[in-house]
VEXLUMZA-688825 format. One record per residue (C-alpha): residue in one letter; x, y, z. Coordinates in Angstrom, 2 decimals, padded with zeros to 5 digits, always signed. Example, Ala and Ser with C-alpha at 12.3 -4.5 7.8 and 13.67 -1.06 7.14 Angstrom:
VEXLUMZA-688825
+----+---------+---------+---------+
! aa !      c1 !      c2 !      c3 !
+----+---------+---------+---------+
!  a ! +012.30 ! -004.50 ! +007.80 !
!  s ! +013.67 ! -001.06 ! +007.14 !
+----+---------+---------+---------+
***
This chain:
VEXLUMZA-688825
+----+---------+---------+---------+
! aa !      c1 !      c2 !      c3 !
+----+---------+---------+---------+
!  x ! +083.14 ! +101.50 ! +080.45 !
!  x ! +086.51 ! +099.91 ! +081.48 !
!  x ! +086.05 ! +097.60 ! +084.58 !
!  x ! +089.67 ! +096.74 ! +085.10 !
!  x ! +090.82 ! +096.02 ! +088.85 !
!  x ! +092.47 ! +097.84 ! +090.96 !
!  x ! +096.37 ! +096.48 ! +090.42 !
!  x ! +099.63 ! +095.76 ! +092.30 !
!  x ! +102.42 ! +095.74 ! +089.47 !
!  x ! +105.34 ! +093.95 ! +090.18 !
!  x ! +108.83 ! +093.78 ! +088.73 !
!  x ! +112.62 ! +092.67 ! +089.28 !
!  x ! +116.45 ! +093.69 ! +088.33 !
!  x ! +117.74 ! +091.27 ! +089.61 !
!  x ! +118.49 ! +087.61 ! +087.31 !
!  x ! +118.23 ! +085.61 ! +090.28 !
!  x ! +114.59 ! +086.86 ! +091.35 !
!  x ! +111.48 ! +086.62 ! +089.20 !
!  x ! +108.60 ! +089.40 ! +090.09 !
!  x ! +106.62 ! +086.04 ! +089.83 !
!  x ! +108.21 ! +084.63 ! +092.98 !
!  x ! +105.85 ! +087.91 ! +094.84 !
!  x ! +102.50 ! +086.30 ! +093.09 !
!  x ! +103.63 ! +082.86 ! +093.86 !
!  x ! +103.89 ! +083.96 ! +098.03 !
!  x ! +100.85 ! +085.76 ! +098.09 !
!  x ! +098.75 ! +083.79 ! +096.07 !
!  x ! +100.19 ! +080.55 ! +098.67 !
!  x ! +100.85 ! +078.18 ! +095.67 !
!  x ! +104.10 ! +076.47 ! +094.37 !
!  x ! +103.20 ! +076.95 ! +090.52 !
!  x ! +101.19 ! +079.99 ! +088.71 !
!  x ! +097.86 ! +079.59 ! +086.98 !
!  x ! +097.67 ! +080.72 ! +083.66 !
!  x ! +098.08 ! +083.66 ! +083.57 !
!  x ! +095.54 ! +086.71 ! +081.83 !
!  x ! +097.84 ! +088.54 ! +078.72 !
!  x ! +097.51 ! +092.28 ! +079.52 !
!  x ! +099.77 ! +093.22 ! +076.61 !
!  x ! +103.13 ! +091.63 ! +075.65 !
!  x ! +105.38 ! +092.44 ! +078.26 !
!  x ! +102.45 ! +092.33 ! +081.36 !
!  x ! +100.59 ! +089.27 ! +082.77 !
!  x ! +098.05 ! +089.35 ! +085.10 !
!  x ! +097.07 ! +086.68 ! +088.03 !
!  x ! +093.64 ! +087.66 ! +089.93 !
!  x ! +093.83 ! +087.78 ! +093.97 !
!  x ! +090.69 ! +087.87 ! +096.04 !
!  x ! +090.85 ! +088.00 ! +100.36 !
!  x ! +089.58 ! +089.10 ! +103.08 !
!  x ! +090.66 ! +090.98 ! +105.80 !
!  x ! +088.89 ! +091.95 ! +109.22 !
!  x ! +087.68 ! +094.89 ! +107.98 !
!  x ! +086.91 ! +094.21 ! +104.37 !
!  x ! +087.23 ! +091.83 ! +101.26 !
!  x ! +087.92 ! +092.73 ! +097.56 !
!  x ! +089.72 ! +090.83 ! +094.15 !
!  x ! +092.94 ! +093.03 ! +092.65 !
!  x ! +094.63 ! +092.18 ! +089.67 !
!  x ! +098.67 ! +091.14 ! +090.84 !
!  x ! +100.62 ! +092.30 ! +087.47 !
!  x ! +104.41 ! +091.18 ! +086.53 !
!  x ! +106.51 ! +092.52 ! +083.92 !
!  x ! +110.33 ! +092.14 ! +082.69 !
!  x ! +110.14 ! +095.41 ! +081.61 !
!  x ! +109.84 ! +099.31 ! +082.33 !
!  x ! +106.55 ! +099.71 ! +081.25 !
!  x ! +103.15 ! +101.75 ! +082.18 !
!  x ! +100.61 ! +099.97 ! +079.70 !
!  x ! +097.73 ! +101.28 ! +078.39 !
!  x ! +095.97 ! +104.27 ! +079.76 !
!  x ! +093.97 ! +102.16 ! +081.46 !
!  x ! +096.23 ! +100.04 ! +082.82 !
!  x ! +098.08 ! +102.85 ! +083.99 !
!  x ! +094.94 ! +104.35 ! +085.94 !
!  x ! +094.49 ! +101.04 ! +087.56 !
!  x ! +097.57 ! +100.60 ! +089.43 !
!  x ! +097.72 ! +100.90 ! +092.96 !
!  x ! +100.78 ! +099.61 ! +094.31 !
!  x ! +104.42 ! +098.93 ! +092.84 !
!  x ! +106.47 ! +096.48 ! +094.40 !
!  x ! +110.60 ! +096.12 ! +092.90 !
!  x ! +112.85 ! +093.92 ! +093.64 !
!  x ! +116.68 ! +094.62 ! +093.52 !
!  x ! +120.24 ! +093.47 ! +094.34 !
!  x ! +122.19 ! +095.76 ! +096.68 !
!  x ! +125.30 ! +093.90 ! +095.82 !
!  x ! +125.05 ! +094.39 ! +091.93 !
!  x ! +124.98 ! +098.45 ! +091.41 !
!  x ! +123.23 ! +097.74 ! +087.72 !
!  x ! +120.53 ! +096.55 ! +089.76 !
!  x ! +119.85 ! +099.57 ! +091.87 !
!  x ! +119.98 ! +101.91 ! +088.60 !
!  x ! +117.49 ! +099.97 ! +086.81 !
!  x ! +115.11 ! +100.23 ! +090.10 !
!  x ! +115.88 ! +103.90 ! +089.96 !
!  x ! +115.01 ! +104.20 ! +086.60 !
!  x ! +111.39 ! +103.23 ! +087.11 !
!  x ! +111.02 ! +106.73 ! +088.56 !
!  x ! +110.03 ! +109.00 ! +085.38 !
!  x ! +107.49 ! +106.00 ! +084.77 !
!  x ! +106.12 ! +106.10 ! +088.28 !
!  x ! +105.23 ! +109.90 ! +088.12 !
!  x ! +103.11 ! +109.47 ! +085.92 !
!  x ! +100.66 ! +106.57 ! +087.38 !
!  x ! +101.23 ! +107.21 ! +090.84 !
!  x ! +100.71 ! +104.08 ! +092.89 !
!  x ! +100.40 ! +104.76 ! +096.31 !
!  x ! +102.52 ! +101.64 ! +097.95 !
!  x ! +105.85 ! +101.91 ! +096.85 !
!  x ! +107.78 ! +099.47 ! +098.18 !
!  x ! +111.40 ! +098.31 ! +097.39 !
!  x ! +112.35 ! +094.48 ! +097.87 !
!  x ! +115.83 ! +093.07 ! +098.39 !
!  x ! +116.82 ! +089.83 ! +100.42 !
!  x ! +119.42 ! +091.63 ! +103.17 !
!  x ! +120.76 ! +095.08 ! +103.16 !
!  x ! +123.82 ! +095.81 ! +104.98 !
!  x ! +126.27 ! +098.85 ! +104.91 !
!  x ! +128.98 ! +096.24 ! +103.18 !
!  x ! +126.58 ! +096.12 ! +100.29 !
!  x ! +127.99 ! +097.43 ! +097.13 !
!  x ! +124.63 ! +099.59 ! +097.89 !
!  x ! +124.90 ! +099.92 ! +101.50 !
!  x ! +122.11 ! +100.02 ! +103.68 !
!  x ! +122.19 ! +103.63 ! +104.69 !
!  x ! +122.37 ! +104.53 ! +100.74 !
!  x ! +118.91 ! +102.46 ! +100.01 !
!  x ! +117.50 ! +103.92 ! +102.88 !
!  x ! +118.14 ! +107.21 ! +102.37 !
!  x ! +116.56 ! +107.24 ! +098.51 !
!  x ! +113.43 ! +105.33 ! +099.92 !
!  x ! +112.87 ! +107.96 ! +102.40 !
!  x ! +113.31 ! +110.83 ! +099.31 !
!  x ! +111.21 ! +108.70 ! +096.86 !
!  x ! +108.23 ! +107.57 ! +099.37 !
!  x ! +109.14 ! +103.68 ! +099.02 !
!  x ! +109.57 ! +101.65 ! +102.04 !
!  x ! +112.05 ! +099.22 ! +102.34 !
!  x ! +111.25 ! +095.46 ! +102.84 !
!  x ! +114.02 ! +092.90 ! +103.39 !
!  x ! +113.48 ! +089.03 ! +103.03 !
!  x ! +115.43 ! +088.11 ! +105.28 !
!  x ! +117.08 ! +090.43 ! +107.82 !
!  x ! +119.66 ! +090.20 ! +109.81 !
!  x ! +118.96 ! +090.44 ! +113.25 !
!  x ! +120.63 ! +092.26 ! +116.14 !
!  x ! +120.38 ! +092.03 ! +119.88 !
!  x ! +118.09 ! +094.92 ! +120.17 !
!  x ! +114.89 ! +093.86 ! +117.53 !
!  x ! +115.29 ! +090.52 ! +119.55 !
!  x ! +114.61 ! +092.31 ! +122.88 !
!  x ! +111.75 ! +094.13 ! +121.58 !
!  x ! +107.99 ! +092.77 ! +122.94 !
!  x ! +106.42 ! +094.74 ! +119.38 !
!  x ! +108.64 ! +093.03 ! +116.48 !
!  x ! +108.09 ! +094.52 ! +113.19 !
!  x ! +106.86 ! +092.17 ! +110.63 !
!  x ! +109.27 ! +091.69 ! +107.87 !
!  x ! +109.66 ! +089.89 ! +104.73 !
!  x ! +107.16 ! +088.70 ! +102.29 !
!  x ! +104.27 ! +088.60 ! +105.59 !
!  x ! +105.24 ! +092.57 ! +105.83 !
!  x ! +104.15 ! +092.93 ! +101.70 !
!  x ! +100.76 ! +091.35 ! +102.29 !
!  x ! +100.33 ! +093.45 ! +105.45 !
!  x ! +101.32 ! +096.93 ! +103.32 !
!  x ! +098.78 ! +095.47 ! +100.64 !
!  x ! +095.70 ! +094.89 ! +102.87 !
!  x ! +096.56 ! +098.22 ! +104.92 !
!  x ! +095.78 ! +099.33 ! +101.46 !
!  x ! +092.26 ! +101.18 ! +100.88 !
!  x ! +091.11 ! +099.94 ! +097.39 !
!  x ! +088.49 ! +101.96 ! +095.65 !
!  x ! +086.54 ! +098.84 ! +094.98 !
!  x ! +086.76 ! +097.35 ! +098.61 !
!  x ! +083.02 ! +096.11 ! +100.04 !
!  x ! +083.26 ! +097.51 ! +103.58 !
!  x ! +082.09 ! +094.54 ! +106.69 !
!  x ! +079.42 ! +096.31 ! +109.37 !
!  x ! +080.17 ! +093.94 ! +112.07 !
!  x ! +080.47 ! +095.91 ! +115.00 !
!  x ! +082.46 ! +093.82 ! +116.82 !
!  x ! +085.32 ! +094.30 ! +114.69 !
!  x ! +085.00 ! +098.21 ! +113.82 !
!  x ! +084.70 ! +101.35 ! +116.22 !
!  x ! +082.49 ! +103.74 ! +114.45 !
!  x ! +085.45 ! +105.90 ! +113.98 !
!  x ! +087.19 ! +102.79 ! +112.02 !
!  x ! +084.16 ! +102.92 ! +109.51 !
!  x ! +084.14 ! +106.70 ! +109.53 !
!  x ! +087.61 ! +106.87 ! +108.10 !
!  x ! +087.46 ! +104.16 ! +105.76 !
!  x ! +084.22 ! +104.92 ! +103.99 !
!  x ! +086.12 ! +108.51 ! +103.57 !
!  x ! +088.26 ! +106.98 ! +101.72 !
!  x ! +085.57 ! +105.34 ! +099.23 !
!  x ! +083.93 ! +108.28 ! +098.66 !
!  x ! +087.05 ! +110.40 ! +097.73 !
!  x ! +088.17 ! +107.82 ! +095.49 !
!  x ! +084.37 ! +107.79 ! +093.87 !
!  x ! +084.96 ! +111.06 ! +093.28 !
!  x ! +088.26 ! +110.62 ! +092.02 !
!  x ! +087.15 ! +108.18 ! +089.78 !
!  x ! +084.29 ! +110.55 ! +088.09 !
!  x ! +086.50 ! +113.38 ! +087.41 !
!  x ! +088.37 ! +111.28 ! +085.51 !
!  x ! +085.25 ! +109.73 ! +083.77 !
!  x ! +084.59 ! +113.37 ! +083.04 !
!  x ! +087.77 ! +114.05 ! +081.75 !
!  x ! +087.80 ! +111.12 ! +079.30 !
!  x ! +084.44 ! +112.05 ! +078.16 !
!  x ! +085.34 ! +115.45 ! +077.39 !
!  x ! +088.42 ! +114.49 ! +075.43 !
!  x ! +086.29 ! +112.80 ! +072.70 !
!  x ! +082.65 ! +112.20 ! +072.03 !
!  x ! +084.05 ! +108.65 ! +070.37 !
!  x ! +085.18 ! +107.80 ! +074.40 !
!  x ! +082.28 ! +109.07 ! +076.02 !
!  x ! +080.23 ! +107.12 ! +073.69 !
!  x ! +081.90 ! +104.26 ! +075.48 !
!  x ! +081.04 ! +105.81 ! +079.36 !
!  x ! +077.34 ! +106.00 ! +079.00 !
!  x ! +075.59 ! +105.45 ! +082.20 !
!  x ! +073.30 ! +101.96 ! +081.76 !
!  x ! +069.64 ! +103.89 ! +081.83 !
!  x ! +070.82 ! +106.70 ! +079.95 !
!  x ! +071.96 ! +103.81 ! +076.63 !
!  x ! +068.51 ! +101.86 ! +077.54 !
!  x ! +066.74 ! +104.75 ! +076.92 !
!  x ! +068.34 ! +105.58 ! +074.03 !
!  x ! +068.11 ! +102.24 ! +072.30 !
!  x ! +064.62 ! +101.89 ! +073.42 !
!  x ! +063.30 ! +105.20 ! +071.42 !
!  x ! +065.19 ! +104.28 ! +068.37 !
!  x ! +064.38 ! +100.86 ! +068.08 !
!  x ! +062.20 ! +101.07 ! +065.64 !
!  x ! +064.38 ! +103.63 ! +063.52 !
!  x ! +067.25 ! +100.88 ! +063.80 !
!  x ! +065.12 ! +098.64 ! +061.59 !
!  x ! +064.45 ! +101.18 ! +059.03 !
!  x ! +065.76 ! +101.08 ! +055.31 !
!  x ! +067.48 ! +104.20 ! +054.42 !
!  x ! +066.68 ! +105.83 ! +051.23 !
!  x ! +069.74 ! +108.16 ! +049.40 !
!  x ! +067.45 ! +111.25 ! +049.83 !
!  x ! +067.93 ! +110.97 ! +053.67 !
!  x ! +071.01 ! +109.42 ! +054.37 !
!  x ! +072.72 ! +112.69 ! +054.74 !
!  x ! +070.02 ! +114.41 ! +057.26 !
!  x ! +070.17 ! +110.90 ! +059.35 !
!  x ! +074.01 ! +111.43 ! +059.32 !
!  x ! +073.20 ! +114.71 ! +060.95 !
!  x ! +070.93 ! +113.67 ! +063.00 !
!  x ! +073.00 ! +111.09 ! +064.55 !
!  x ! +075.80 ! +113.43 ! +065.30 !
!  x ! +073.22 ! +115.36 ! +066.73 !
!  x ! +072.26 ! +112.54 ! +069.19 !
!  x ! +075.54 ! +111.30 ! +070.07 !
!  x ! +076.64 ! +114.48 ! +071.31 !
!  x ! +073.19 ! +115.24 ! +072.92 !
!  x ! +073.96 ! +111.47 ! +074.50 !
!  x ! +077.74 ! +112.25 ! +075.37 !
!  x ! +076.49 ! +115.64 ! +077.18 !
!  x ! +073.91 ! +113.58 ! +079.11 !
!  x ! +076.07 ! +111.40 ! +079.99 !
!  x ! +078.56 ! +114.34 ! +081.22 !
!  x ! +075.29 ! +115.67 ! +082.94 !
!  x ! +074.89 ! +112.76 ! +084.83 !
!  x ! +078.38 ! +112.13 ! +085.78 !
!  x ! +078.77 ! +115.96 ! +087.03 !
!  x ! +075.40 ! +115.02 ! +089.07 !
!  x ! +077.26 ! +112.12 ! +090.67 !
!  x ! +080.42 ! +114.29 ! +091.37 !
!  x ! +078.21 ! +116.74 ! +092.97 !
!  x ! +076.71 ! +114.40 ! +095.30 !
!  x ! +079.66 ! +112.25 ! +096.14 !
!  x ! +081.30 ! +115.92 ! +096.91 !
!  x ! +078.55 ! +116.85 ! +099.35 !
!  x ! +078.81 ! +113.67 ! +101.27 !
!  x ! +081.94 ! +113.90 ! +101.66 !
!  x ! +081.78 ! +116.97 ! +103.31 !
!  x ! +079.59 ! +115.78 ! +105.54 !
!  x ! +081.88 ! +113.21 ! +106.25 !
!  x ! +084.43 ! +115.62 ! +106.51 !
!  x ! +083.17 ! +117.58 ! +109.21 !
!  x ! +085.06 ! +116.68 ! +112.46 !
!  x ! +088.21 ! +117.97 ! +110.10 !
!  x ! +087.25 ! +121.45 ! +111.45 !
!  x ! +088.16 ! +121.10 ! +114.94 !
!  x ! +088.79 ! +123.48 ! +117.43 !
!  x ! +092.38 ! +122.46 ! +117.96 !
!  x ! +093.19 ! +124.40 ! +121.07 !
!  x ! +090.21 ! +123.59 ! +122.82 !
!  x ! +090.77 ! +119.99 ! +122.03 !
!  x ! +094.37 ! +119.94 ! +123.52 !
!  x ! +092.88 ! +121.57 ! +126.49 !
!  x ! +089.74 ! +119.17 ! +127.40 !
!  x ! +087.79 ! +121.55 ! +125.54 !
!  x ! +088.83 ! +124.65 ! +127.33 !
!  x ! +088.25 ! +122.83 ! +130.84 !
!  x ! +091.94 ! +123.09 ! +131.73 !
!  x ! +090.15 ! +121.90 ! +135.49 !
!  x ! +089.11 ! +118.95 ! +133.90 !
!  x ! +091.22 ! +115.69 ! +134.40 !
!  x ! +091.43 ! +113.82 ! +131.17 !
!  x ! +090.24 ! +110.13 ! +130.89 !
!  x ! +092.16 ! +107.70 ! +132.30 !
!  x ! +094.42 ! +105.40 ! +129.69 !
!  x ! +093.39 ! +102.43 ! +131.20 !
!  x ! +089.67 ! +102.78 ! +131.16 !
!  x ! +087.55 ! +102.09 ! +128.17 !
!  x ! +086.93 ! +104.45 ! +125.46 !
!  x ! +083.84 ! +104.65 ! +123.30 !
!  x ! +084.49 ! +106.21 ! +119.10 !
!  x ! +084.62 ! +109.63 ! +120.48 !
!  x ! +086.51 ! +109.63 ! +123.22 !
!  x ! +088.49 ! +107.39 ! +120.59 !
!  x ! +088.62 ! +110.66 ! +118.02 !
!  x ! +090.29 ! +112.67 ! +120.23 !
!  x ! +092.83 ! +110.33 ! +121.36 !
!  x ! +093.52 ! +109.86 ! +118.01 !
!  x ! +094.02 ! +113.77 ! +117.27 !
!  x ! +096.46 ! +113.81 ! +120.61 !
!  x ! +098.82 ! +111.49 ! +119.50 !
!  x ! +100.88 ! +114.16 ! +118.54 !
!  x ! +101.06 ! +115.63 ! +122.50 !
!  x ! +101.38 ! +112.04 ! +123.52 !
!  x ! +104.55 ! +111.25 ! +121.41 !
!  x ! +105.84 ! +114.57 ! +122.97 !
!  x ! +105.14 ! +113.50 ! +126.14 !
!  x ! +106.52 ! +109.77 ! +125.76 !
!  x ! +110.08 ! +111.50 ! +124.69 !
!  x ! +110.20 ! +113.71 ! +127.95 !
!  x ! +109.97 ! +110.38 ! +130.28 !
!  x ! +112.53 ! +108.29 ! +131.41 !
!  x ! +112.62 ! +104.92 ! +129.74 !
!  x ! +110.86 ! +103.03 ! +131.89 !
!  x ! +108.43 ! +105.27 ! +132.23 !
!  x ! +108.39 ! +105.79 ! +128.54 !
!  x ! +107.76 ! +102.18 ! +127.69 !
!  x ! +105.14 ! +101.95 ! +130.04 !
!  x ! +103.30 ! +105.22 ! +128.82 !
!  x ! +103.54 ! +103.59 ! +125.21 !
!  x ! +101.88 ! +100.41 ! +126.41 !
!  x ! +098.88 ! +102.59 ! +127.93 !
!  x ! +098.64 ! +104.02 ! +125.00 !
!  x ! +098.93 ! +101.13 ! +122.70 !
!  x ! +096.01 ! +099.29 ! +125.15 !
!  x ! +094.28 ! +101.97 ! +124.81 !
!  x ! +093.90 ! +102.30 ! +121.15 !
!  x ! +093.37 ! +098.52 ! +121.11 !
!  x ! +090.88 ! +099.12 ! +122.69 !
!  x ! +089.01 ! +101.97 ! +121.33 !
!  x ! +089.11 ! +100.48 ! +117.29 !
!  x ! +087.01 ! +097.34 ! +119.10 !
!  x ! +089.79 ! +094.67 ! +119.48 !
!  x ! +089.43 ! +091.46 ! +121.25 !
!  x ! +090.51 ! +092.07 ! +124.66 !
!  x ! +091.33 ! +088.37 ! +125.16 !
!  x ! +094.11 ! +089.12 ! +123.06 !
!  x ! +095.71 ! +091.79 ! +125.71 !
!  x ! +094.33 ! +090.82 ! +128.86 !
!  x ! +097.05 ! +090.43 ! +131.59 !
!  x ! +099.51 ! +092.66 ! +129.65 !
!  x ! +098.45 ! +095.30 ! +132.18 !
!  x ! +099.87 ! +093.47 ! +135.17 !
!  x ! +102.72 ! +092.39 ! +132.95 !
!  x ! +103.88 ! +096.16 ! +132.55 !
!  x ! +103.69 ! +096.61 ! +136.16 !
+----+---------+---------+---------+
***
């Protein structure tokens, strides 16, 4: 069974940045460890955290080169991180060219690095932007320039190598261990992210399945633990046994017999697993099929007032907020602007509020908006 992490695969075009300078900031040190070999052209440094929601260990990967690995390597990564040099046009093709290599593993952060990005760039600004939007990468500058209206703004977006670490833990890795505090997670919080676990479980077994159907040699390799303990345990005493010529070839037989007995067990089991991890997470599922209209409407009640932004909201109340955002967006773009900002910051309390945030952290921003 391969037990490889979850990985964030890093990589440069540019000579005067090294995809080691991303481990380096993340990992907070001045010089590397050792790092582990993954082949000859990938190295691999191991990162565990925590966040307020969860904790989990990911393998950060660097290479000098266009590569995908191994299958398994190649199954394992998550997110893709590039860095490039608007001002040297080589260096945008070879971050384009990762493209046909990215189709096939699929990482689901994307994210393209440079350190400023401005229309005078031999790439301009408006050129990067517009291929990140077509390819799903976000943009992430080191150091941006500002202007006069990001330094008016009371919400800043976070930027540089602090916004990488923020995409990364936003991240939901398939082998995150989930924290049950509930002082730090609305019910709804949980709902969503164990979701998440379960459809990558069942992600996962399909593609168990699919290796074990693809040889009997690889699903030799994927046995569940109690299905190879019971195995070993009834032939033990065969193991031991001196064969003569007369039976070699009906024990050869035999043995083919049991492997593929075993590898159909083991495909048995797995399709068990798939089954269940299917059925709970349908039940998990269920508040997908929502009466839409009748949500938008109070549930039909178009007498009843809706809930004040300002008051507290408990997970469900929090579930349909969440499904209005939509209609509140709307809304926010009909107001004036004064109006609009404050409408945002209801909304924004609101929320805060709702996923189980500290409202030290807010308090007075009420009367502040006033």
């Amino acid at each position: 069974i391969n037990m490889a992490l979850p990985t964030v695969l890093f990589s440069s075009s540019s000579e005067h940045f090294k995809p080691q300078e991303f481990v380096k900031h993340i990992l907070k040190v001045s010089e590397l460890p050792q790092p582990k070999v993954l082949s000859d052209c990938i190295e691999s440094y191991e990162w565990s955290f925590d966040t307020k929601y969860y904790s989990t260990t990911v393998d950060l990967c660097t290479t000098d080169n266009r590569t995908i690995g191994d299958k398994y390597f190649a199954e394992s990564v998550q997110a893709f991180i590039h860095y490039f040099d608007p001002n040297v046009p080589s260096s945008f093709e070879l971050a384009k060219a990762w493209l046909p290599y990215l189709s096939h593993i699929e990482p689901e952060v994307l994210i393209l690095v440079c350190n400023t990005s401005r229309n005078s760039d031999a790439i301009t600004r408006h050129a990067t932007l517009e291929w990140c939007i077509k390819n799903a990468f976000e943009l992430v500058e080191l150091n941006p320039e500002q202007d006069s209206e990001n330094e008016d703004d009371d919400f800043p977006e976070t930027t540089g190598m602090a916004r990488i670490v923020q995409a990364l833990h936003a991240h939901t890795w398939p082998n995150l261990h989930m924290k049950n505090s509930p002082t730090v997670q609305s019910p709804y919080v949980r709902h969503m992210m164990k979701e998440q676990q379960l459809l990558n479980q069942q992600h996962q077994i399909s593609n168990d399945i699919a290796s074990c159907q693809y040889s009997t040699e690889s699903c030799q390799h994927s046995y569940p633990s109690d299905v190879i303990q019971a195995f070993e345990h009834s032939n033990c005493d065969n193991n031991v046994q001196i064969l003569d010529e007369n039976n070699t070839a009906n024990q050869a037989v035999d043995i083919d017999h049991t492997a593929q007995a075993l590898c159909n067990g083991a495909q048995q089991v797995k399709t068990d697993r798939l089954n269940e991890a299917s059925e709970l997470t349908s039940d998990i599922l269920q508040f997908d099929n929502v009466d839409w209209q009748a949500l938008l409407a109070n549930n039909g009640d178009t007498t009843k007032e809706a809930p004040s932004l300002d008051s507290d909201i408990d997970a469900d109340e929090f579930e349909q907020l969440f499904m209005n955002l939509k209609v509140m967006k709307d809304k926010a773009e009909s107001l004036p602007p004064e109006q609009r900002k404050r409408y945002a910051e209801e909304v924004a309390i609101s929320f805060w509020k709702a996923i189980g945030g500290d409202e030290d952290e807010i308090d007075g921003l009420d009367e502040e908006s006033e």
